[in-house]
DOROGU-748978 format. One record per residue (C-alpha): residue number from 1; x, y, z; residue in three letters. Coordinates in steps of 0.5 Angstrom, whole numbers, plus 500, padded with zeros to 3 digits. Layout:
<pts>
<pt resi="NUM" u="X" v="Y" w="Z" resn="ALA"/>
...
</pts>
This chain:
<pts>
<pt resi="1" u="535" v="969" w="890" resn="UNK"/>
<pt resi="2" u="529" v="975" w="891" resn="UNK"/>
<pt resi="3" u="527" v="974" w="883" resn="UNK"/>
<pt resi="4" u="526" v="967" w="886" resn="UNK"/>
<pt resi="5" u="522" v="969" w="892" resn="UNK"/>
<pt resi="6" u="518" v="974" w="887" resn="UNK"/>
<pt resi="7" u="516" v="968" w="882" resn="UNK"/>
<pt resi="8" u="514" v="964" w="889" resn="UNK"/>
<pt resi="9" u="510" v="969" w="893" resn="UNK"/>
<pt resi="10" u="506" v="971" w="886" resn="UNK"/>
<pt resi="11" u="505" v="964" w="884" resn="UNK"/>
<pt resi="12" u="502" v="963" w="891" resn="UNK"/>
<pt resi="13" u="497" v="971" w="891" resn="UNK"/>
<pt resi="14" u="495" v="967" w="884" resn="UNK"/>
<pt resi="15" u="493" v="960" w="887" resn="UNK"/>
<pt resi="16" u="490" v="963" w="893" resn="UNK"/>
<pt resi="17" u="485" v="968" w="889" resn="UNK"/>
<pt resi="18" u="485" v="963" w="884" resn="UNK"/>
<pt resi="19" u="481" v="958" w="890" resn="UNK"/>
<pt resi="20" u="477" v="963" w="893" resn="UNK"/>
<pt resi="21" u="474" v="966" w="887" resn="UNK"/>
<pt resi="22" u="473" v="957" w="886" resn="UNK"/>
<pt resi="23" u="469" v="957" w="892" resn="UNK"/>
<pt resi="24" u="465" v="962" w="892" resn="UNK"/>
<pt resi="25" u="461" v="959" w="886" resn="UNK"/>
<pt resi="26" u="458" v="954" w="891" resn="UNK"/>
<pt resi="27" u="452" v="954" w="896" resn="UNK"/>
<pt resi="28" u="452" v="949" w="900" resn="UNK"/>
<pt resi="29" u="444" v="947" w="904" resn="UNK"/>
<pt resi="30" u="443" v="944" w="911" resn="UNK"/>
<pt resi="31" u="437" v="939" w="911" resn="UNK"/>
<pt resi="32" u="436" v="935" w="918" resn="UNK"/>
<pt resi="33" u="431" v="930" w="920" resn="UNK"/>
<pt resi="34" u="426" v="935" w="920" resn="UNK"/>
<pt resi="35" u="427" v="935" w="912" resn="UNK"/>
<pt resi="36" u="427" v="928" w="912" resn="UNK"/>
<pt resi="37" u="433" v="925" w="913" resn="UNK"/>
<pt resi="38" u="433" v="919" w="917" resn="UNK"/>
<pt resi="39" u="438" v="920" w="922" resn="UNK"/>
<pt resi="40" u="442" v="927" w="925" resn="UNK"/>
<pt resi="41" u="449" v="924" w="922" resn="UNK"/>
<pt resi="42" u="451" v="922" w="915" resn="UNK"/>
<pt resi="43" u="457" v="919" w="915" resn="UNK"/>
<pt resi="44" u="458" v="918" w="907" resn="UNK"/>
<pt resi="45" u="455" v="922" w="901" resn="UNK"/>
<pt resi="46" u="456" v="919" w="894" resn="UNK"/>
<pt resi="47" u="451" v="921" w="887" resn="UNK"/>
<pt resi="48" u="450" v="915" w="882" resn="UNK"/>
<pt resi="49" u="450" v="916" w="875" resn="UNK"/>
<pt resi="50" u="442" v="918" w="875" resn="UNK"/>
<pt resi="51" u="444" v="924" w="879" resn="UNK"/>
<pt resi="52" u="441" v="921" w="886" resn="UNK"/>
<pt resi="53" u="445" v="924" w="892" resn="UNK"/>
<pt resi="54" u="446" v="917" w="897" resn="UNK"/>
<pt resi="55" u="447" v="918" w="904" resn="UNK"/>
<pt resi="56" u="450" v="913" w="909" resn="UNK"/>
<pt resi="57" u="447" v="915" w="916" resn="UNK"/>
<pt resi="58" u="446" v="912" w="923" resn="UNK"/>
<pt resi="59" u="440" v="910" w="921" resn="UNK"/>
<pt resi="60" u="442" v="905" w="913" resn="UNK"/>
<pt resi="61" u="442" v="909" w="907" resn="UNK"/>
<pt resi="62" u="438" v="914" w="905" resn="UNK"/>
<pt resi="63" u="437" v="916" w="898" resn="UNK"/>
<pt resi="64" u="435" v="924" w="896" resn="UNK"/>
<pt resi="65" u="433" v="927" w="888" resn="UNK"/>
<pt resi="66" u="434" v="934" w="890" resn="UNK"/>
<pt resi="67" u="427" v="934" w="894" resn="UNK"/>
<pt resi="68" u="426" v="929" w="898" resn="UNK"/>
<pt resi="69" u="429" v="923" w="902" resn="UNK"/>
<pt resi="70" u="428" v="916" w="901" resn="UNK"/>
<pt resi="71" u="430" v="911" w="907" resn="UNK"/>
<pt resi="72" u="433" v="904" w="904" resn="UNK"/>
<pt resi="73" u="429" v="899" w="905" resn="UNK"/>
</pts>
């Protein structure tokens, strides 16, 4: 029972190291309208196969390459 306990609690100080030392590799930025973004809220993110992040706002779809957003026609 405790070797079983052990295993257990290891298994999981593993996984949570394992998740935090993943999450710190990413840095997140927040853009806004004054950015260029259409609307304040986005209610969808997807990138295409080219790279552009797409974003679904209040507002239609905007479509951003890293610089600058771009509202859908």
């Amino acid at each position: 029972m405790i070797k079983h306990l052990i295993k257990y609690l290891v298994f999981v100080l593993l996984a949570v190291t394992f998740v935090s030392v993943k999450a710190q590799q990413y840095q997140f930025k927040k853009f806004s309208i004054e950015e260029g973004l259409s609307h304040p809220f986005a209610y969808t993110i997807s990138e295409d196969r080219d790279g552009f992040i797409w974003i679904g706002t209040g507002e239609g779809l905007c479509r951003f390459d890293g610089h600058t957003f771009i509202k859908s026609a």
